[in-house]
C-alpha positions in Angstrom: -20.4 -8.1 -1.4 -17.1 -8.3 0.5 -14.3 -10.6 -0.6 -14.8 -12.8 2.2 -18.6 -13.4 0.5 -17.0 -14.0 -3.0 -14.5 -16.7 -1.1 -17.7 -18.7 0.2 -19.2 -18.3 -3.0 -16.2 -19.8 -4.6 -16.3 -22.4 -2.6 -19.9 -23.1 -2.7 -19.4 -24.9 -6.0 -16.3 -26.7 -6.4 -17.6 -28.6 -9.1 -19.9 -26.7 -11.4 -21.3 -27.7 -15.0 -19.2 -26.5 -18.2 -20.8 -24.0 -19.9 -22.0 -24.6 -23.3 -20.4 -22.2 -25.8 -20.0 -22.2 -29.4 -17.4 -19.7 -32.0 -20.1 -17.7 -32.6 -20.8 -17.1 -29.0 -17.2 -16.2 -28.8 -17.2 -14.1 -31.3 -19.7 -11.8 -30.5 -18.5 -11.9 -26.2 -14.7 -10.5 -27.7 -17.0 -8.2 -29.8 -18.5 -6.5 -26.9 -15.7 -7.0 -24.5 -13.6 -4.5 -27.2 -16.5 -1.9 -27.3 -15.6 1.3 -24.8 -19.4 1.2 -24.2 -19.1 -2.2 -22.7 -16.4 -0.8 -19.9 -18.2 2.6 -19.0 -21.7 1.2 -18.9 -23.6 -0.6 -16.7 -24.4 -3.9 -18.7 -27.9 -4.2 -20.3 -29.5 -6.6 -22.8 -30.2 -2.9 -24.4 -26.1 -2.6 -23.9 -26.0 -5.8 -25.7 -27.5 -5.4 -28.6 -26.1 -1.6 -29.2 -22.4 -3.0 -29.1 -22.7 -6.2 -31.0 -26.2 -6.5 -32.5 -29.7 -6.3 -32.9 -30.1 -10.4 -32.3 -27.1 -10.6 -29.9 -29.2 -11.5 -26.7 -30.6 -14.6 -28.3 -27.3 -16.6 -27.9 -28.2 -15.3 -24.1 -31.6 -16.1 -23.0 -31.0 -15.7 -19.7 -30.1 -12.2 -19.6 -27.1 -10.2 -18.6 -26.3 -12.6 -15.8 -25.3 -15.2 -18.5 -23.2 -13.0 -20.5 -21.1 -12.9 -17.5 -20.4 -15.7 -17.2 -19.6 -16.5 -20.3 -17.2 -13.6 -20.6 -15.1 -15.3 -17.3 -15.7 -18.6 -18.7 -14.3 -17.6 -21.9 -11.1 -15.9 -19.8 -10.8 -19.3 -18.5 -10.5 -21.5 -21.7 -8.0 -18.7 -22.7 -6.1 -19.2 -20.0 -6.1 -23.1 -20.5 -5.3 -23.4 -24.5 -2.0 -22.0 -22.9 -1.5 -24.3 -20.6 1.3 -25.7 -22.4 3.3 -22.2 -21.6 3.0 -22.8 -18.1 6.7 -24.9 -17.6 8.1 -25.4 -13.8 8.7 -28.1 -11.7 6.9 -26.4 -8.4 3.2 -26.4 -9.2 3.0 -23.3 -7.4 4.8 -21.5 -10.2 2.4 -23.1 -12.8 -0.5 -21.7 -11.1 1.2 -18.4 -10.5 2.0 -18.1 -14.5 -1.9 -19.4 -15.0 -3.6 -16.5 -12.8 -0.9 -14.0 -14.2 -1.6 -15.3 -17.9 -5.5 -15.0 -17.6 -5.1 -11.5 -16.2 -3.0 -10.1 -18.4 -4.5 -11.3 -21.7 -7.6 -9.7 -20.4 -5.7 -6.6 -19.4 -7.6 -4.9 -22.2 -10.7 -5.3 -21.2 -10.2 -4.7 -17.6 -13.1 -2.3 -16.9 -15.9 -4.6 -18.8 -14.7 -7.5 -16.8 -15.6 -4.8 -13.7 -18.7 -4.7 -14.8 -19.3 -8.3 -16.0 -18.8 -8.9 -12.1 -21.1 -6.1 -11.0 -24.0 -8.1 -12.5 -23.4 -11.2 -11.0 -22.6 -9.5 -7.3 -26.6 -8.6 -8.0 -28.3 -10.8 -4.9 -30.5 -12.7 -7.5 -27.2 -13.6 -9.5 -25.6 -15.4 -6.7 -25.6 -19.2 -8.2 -24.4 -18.0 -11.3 -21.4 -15.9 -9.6 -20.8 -18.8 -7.0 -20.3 -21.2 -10.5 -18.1 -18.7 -12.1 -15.9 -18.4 -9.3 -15.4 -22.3 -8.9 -15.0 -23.1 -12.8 -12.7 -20.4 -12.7 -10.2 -22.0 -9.6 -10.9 -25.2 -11.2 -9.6 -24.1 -14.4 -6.4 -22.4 -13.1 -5.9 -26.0 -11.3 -6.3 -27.7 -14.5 -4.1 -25.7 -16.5 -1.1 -25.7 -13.5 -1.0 -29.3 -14.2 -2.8 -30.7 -10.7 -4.4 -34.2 -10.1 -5.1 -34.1 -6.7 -8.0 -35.8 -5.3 -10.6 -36.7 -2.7 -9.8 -34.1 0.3 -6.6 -32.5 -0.9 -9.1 -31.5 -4.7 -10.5 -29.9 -2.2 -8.6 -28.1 0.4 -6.5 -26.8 -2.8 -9.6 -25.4 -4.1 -10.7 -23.8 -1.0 -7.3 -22.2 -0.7 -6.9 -21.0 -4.0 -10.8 -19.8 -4.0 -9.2 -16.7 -1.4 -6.2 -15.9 -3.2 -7.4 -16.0 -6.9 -11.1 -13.7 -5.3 -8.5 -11.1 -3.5 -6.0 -11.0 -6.8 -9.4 -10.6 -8.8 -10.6 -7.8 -7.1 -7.3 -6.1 -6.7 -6.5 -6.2 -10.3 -9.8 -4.6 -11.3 -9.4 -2.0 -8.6 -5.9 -0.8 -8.7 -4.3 -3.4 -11.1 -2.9 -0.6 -14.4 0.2 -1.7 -13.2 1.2 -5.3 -14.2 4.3 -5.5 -11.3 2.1 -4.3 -9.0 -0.3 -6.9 -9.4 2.4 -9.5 -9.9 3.5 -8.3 -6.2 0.1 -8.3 -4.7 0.0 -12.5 -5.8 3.5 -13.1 -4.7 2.3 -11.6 -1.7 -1.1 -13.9 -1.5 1.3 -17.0 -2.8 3.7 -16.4 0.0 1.0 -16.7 3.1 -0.9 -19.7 1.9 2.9 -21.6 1.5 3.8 -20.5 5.0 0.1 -21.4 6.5 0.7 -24.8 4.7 4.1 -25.6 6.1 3.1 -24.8 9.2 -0.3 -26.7 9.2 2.0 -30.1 8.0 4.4 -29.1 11.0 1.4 -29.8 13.3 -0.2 -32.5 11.6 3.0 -33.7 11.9 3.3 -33.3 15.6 -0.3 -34.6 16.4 0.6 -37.5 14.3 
């Protein structure tokens, strides 16, 4: 699947259900995430239950696809009990600190996140990676601080959807280094600003 395809997938579902989770749940996902098995193997319910546990896929019926996305959903309510670290004026900052924080606190488990994606690029996974993509942008909203609504919730979360996908991808593919990472958002950060001023330059106009 090509990042563009992740992009429309992100913004297929701007607004999709919480996840139910639970400490236990928790638990056994930062279990797994830690096991070296879980970063250099392809992820099985037989995977599952040789990192973590015998009964480990019962907190999963739905199979591998849901372990997932619990694993990203659990990187986003990580991200968002830290909201409070997150201090700028510029909103754009907030949300820069929130996609840097959620990527480095899972720095660790880099490769298993690789692989957590793998299973939901699967074809038949597609609603489930099209809801982890949007919680995920909603979430990094959320913890920047935003309350827009009606067509600017929107637009921001299209825009974001690209930026956060490509930052994704690039941190699991060449993202050991930390600056470089940092650079390849700044970089992202910088052409959505200047596509923005100019787009309010012409509304402006046409106005």
């Amino acid at each position: 699947m090509t990042p563009s395809a992740l992009v429309a997938a992100a913004t297929s579902a701007l607004e999709p259900p919480a996840l139910q989770n639970s400490p236990q749940g928790d638990a056994l996902l930062r279990r797994f995430l830690a096991d070296p098995r879980a970063g250099s193997q392809p992820w099985t319910v037989a995977l599952l239950r040789q990192c973590v546990g015998e009964d480990a896929d019962l907190l999963f019926p739905d199979g591998m696809a849901q372990v997932a996305e619990s694993c990203f959903d659990l990187m986003d309510r990580d991200m968002l009990a830290a909201t409070n670290s997150f201090r700028s004026r510029k909103i754009s900052r907030r949300v820069r600190a929130a996609m840097l924080f959620r990527l480095d606190h899972a720095a660790p488990h880099r490769a298993a996140i690789r692989q957590a994606l793998a299973v939901l690029m699967v074809p038949t996974h597609a609603r489930a990676l099209a809801r982890t993509l949007g919680r995920s942008v909603n979430a990094i909203w959320q913890a920047a601080g935003d309350t827009a609504t009606g067509f600017t919730y929107v637009t921001k979360r299209i825009t974001l959807s690209g930026v956060y996908v490509s930052t994704l991808l690039f941190w699991l593919t060449r993202g050991g280094n930390p600056a470089s990472v940092e650079e390849f958002l700044d970089r992202r950060l910088s052409e959505v600003g200047r596509l923005t001023r100019l787009r309010n330059r012409l509304t402006g106009r046409i106005a």
